[in-house]
NUKOL-62428 format. One line per field, with one value per residue (C-alpha): residue in three letters; z, x, y. Coordinates in steps of 0.1 Angstrom, whole numbers. Layout:
residuo <- c(ala,...)
Z <- c(Z,...)
X <- c(X,...)
Y <- c(Y,...)
***
This chain:
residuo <- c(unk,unk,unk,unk,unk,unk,unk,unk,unk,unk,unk,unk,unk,unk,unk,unk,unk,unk,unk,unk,unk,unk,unk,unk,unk,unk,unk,unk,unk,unk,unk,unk,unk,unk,unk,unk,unk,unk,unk,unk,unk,unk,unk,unk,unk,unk,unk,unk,unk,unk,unk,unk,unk,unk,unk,unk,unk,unk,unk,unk,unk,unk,unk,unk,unk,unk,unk,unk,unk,unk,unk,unk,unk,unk,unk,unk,unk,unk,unk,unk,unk,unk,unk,unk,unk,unk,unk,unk,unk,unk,unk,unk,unk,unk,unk,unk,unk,unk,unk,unk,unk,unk,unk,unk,unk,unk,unk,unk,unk,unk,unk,unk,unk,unk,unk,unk,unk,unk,unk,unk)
Z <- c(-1798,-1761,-1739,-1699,-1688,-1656,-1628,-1595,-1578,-1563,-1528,-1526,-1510,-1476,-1470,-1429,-1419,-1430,-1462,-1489,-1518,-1548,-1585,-1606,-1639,-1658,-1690,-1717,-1709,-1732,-1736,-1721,-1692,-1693,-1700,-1672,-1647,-1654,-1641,-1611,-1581,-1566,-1595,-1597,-1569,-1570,-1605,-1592,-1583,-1619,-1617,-1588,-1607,-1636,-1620,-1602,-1631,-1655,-1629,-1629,-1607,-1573,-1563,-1528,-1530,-1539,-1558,-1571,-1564,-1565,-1524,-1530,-1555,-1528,-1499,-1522,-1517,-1537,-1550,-1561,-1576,-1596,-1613,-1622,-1638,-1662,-1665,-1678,-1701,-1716,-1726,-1735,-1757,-1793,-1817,-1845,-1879,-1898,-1934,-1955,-1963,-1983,-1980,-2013,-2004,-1991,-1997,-1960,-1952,-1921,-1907,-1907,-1884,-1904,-1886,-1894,-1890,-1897,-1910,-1906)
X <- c(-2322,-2322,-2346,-2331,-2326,-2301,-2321,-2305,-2341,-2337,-2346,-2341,-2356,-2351,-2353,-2358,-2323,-2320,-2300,-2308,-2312,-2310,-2298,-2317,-2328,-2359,-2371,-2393,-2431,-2448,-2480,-2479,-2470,-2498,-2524,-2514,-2514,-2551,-2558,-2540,-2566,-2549,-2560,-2594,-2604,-2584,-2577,-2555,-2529,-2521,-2493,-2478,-2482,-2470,-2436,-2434,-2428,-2406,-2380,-2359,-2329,-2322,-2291,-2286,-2323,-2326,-2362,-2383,-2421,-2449,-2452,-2415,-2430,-2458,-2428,-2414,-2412,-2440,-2408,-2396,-2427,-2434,-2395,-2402,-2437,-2418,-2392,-2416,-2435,-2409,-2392,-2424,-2433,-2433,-2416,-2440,-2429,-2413,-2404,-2375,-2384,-2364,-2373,-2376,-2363,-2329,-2328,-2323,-2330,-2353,-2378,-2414,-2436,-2465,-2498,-2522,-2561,-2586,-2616,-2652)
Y <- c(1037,1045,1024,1025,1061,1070,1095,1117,1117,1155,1143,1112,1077,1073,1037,1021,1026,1061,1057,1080,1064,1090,1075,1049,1040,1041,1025,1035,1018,994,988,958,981,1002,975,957,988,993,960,964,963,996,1012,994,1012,1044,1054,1081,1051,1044,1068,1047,1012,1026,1037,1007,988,1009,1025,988,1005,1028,1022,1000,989,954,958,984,984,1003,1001,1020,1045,1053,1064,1088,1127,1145,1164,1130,1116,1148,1149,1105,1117,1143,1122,1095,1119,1130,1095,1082,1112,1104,1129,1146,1137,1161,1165,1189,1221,1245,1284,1296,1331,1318,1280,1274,1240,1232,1204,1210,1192,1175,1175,1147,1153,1131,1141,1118)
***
């Protein structure tokens, strides 16, 4: 299984000196991740800066900066931000299950997703 994930951010970071920093690595979150984000003060008092905190922890790499923050996340482009948030919803995203289905017409073989509801 996959866990760290190689990005090209489409703009890129530029850092003090001008470099633009523009390939990293993300890992999938745990809940540990997510807990801990919650409680960050930042987000205690603007709940709209759990994105941020978030990011901070699970993108581990952008190449020729020697750590990866939250106060990083922040300086991004919004073009930047919004391409880390899909990127993270979409590795985080967990993958119905499916079972075998056979068409009784044909005997084509396929997957059909199987929807759980609960019922009180």
């Amino acid at each position: 299984m996959e866990t760290v994930y190689d990005f090209t951010l489409p703009k890129g970071y530029l850092d003090g000196s001008g470099q633009l920093h523009r390939n990293g690595k993300m890992r999938l979150a745990t809940a540990g991740d997510e807990i801990s984000a919650t409680r960050d003060p930042r987000v205690l008092s603007n709940p709209s800066y759990l994105t941020i905190v978030i990011l901070g922890k699970v993108v581990t790499e952008l190449e020729g900066v020697p750590m990866v923050s939250a106060t990083l996340i922040e300086k991004l482009f919004t073009a930047d931000l919004a391409f880390l948030q899909d990127m993270y919803q979409r590795i985080n995203d967990i993958e119905p299950p499916t079972m075998e289905a056979v068409c009784p017409d044909c005997g084509k073989v396929f997957q059909v997703p199987l929807n759980f509801t609960i019922e009180g």
